[in-house]
N, CA and C atoms as an extended XYZ file, in Angstrom:
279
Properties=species:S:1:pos:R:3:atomname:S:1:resname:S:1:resid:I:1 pbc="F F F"
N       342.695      130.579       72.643 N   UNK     1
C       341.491      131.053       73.311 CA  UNK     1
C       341.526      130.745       74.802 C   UNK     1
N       342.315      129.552       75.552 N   UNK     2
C       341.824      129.540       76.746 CA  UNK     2
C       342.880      130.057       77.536 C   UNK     2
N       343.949      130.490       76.879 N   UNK     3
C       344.613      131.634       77.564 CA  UNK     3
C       344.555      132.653       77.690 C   UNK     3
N       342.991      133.142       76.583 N   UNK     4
C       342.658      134.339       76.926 CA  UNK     4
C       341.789      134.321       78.166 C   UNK     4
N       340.877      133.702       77.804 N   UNK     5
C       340.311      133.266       79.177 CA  UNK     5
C       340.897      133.100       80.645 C   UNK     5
N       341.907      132.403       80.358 N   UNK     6
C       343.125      132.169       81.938 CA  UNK     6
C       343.496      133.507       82.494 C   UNK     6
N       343.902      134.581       81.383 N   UNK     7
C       344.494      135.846       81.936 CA  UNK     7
C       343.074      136.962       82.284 C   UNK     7
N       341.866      136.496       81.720 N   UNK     8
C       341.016      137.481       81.832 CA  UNK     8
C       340.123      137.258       83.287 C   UNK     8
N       340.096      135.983       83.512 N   UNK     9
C       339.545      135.391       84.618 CA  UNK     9
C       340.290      136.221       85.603 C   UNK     9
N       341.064      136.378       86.484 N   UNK    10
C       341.665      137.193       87.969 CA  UNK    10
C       341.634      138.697       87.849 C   UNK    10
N       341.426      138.968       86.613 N   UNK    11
C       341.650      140.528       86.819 CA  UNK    11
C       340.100      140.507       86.496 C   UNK    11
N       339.070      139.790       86.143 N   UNK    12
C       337.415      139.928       86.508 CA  UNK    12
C       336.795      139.504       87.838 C   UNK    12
N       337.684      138.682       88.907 N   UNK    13
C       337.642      138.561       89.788 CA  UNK    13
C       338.550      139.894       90.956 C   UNK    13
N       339.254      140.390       90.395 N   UNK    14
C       340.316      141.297       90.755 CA  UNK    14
C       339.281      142.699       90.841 C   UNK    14
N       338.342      143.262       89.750 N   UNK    15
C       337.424      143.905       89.672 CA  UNK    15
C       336.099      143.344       90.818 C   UNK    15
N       335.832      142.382       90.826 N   UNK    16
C       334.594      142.434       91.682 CA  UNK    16
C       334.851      141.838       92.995 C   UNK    16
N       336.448      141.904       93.410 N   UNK    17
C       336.976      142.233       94.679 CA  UNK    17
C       336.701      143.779       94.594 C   UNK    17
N       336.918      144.385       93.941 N   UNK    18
C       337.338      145.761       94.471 CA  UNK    18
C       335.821      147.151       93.801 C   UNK    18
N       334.990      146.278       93.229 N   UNK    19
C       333.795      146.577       93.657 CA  UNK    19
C       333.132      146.318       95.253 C   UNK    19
N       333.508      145.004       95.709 N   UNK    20
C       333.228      144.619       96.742 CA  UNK    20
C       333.331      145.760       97.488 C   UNK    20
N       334.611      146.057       97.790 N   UNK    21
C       335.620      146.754       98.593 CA  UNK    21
C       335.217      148.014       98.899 C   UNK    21
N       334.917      148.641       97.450 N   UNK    22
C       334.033      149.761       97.791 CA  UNK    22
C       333.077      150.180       98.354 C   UNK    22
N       331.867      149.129       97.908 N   UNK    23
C       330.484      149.035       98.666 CA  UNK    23
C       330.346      148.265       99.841 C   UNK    23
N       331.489      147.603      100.470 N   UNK    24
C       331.563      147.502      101.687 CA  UNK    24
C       331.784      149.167      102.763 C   UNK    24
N       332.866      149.658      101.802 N   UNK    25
C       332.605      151.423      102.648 CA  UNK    25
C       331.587      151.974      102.944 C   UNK    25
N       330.811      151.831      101.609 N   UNK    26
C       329.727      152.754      101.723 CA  UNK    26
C       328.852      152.559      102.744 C   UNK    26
N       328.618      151.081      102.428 N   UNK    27
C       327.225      150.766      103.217 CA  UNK    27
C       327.846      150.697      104.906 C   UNK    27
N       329.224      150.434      105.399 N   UNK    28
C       329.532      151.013      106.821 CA  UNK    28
C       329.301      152.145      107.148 C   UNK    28
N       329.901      153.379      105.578 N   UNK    29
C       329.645      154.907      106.014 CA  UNK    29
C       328.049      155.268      106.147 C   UNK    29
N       326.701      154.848      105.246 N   UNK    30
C       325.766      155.013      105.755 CA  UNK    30
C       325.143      154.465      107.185 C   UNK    30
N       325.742      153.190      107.258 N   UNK    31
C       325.381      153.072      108.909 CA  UNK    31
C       326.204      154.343      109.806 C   UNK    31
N       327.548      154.650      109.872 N   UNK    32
C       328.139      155.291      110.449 CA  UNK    32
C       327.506      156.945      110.433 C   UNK    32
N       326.758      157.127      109.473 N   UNK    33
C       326.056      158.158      109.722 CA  UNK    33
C       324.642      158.165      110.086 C   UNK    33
N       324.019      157.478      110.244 N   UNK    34
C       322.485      157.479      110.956 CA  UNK    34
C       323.278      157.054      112.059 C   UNK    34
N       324.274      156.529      112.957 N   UNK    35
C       324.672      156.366      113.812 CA  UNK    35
C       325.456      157.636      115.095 C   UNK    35
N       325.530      158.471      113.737 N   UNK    36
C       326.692      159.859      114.510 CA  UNK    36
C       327.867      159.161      114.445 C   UNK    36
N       328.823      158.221      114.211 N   UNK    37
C       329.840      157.901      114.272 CA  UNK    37
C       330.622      158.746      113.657 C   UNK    37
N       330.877      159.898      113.822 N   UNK    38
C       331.923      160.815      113.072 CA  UNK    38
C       333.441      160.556      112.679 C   UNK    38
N       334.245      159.485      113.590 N   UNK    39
C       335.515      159.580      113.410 CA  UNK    39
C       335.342      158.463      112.424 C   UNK    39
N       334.465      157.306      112.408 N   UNK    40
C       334.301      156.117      111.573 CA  UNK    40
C       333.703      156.408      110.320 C   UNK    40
N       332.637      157.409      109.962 N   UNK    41
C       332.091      157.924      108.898 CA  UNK    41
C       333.224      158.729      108.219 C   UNK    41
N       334.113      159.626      109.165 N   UNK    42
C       335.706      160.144      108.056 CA  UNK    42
C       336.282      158.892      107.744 C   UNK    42
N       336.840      158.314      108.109 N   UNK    43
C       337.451      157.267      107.815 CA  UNK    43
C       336.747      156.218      106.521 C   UNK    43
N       335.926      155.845      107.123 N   UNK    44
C       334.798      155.219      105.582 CA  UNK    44
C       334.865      156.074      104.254 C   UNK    44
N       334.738      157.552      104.784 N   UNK    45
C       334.871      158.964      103.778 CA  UNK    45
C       335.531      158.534      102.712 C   UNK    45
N       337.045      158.672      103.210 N   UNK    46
C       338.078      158.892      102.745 CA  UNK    46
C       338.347      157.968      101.822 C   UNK    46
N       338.115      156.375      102.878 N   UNK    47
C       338.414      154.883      102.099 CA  UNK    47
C       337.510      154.449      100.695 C   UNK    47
N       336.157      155.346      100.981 N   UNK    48
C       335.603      155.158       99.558 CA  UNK    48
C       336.057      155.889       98.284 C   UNK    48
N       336.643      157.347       98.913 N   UNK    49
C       337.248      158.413       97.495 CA  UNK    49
C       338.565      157.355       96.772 C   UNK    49
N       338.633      156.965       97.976 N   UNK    50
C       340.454      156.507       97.414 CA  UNK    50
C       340.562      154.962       96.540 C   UNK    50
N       339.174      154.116       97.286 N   UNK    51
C       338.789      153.225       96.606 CA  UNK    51
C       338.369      153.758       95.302 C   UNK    51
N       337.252      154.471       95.241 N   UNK    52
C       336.467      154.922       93.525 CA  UNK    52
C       337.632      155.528       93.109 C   UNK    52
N       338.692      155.828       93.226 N   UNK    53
C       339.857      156.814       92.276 CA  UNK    53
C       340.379      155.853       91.619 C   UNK    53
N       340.516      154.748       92.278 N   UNK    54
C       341.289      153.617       91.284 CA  UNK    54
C       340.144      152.627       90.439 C   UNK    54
N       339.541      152.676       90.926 N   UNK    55
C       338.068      151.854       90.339 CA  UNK    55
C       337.728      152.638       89.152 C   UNK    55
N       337.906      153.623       89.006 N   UNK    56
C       336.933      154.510       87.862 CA  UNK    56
C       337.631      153.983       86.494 C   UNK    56
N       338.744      154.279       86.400 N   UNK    57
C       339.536      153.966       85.276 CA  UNK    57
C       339.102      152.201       84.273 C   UNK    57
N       339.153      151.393       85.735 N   UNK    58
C       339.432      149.947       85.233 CA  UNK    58
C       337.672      149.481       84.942 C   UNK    58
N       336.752      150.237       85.334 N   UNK    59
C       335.429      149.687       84.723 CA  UNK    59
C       335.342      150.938       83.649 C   UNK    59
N       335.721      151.615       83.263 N   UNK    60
C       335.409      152.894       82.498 CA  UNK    60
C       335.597      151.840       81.284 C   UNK    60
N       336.808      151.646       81.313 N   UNK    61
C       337.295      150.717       79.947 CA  UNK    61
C       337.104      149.495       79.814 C   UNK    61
N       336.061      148.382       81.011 N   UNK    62
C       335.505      147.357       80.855 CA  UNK    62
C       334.412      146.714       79.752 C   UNK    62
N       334.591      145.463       79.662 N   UNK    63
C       333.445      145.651       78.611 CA  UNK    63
C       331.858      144.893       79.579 C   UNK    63
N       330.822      144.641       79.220 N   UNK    64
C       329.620      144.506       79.769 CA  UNK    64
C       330.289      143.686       80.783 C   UNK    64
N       330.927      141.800       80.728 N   UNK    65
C       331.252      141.008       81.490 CA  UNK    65
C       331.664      141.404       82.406 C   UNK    65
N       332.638      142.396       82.634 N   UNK    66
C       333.867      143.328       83.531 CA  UNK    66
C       332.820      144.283       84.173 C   UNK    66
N       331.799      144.749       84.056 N   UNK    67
C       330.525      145.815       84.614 CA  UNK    67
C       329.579      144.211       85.477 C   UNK    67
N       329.317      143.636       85.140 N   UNK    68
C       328.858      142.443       85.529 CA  UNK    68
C       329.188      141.762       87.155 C   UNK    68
N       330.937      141.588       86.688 N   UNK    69
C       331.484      141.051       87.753 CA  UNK    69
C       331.896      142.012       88.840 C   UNK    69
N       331.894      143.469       88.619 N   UNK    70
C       331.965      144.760       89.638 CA  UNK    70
C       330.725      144.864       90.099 C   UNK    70
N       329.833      144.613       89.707 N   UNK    71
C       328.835      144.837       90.224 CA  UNK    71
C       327.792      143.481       91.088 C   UNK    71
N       328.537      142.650       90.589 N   UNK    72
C       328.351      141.413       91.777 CA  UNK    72
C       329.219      141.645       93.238 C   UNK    72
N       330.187      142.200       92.840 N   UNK    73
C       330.773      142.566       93.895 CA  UNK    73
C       330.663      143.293       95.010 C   UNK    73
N       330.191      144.658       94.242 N   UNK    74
C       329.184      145.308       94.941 CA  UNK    74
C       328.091      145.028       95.930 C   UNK    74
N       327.816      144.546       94.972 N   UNK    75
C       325.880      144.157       95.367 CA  UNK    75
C       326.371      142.824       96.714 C   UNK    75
N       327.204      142.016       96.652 N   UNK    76
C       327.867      141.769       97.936 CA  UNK    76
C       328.785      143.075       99.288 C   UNK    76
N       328.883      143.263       98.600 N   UNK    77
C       329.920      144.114       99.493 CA  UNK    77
C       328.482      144.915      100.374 C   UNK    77
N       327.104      145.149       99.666 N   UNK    78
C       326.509      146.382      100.379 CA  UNK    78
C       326.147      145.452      101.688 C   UNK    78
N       325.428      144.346      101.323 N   UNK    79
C       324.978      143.133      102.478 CA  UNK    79
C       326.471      143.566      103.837 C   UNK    79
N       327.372      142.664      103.588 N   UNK    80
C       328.398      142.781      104.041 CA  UNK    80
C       328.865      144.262      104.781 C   UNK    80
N       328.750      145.039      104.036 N   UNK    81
C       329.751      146.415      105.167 CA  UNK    81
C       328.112      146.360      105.774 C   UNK    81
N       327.151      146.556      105.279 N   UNK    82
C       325.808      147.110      106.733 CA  UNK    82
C       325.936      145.995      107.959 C   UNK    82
N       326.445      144.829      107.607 N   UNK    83
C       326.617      144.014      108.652 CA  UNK    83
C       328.152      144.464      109.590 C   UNK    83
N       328.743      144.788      109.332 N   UNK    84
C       330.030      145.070      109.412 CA  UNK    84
C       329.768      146.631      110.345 C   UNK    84
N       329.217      147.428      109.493 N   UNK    85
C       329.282      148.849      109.906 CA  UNK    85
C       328.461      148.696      111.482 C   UNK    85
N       327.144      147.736      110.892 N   UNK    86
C       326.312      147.307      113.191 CA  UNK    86
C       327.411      146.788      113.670 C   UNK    86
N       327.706      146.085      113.403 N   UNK    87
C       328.717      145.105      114.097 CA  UNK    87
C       329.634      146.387      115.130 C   UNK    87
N       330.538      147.226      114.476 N   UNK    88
C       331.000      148.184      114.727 CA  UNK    88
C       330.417      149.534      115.467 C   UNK    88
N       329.452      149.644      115.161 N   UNK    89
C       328.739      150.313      116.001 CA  UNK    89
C       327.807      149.927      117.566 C   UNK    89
N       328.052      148.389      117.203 N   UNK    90
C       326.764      147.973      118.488 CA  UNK    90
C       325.131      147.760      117.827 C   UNK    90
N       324.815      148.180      116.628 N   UNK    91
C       323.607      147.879      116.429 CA  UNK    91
C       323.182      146.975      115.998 C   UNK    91
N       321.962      146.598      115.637 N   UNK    92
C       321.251      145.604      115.399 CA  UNK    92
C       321.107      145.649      113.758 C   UNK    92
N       321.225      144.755      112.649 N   UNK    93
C       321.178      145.128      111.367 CA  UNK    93
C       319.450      144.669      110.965 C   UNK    93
């Protein structure tokens, strides 16, 4: 049992890195668009399709815990890119 645990632990942390990751895009690309930032809003664009293309698969087949820890990730990542996306733009968050 606690080697199941050992191997399941980094790839549930591995997931809510890359929840993170995602909703760090987003929430830059919505600043980048109430901003007009056009070349930074493509770029965010792109980095979120290419992020969710690989993401879809590995929570599709997660079980609740694995939806849990993506979505902590997330829910960090949105804080984070709106700070990130002012930062980058000059504004005030």
């Amino acid at each position: 049992m606690a080697d199941g645990v050992a191997q399941t632990h980094p790839s549930r942390w591995r997931l809510a890195g890359m929840g993170f990751l995602q909703v760090v895009f987003i929430a830059m690309n919505t600043v980048f668009i109430t901003q007009s930032a056009m070349l930074s809003n493509l770029l965010t664009a792109f980095a979120i399709s290419w992020i969710w293309s690989s993401n879809v698969k590995r929570i599709a087949i997660g079980d609740g815990v694995d939806r849990i820890f993506y979505a902590g990730g997330a829910a960090l990542g949105s804080v984070v890119g709106s700070l990130v996306g002012h930062l980058v733009t000059g504004g005030a968050p």
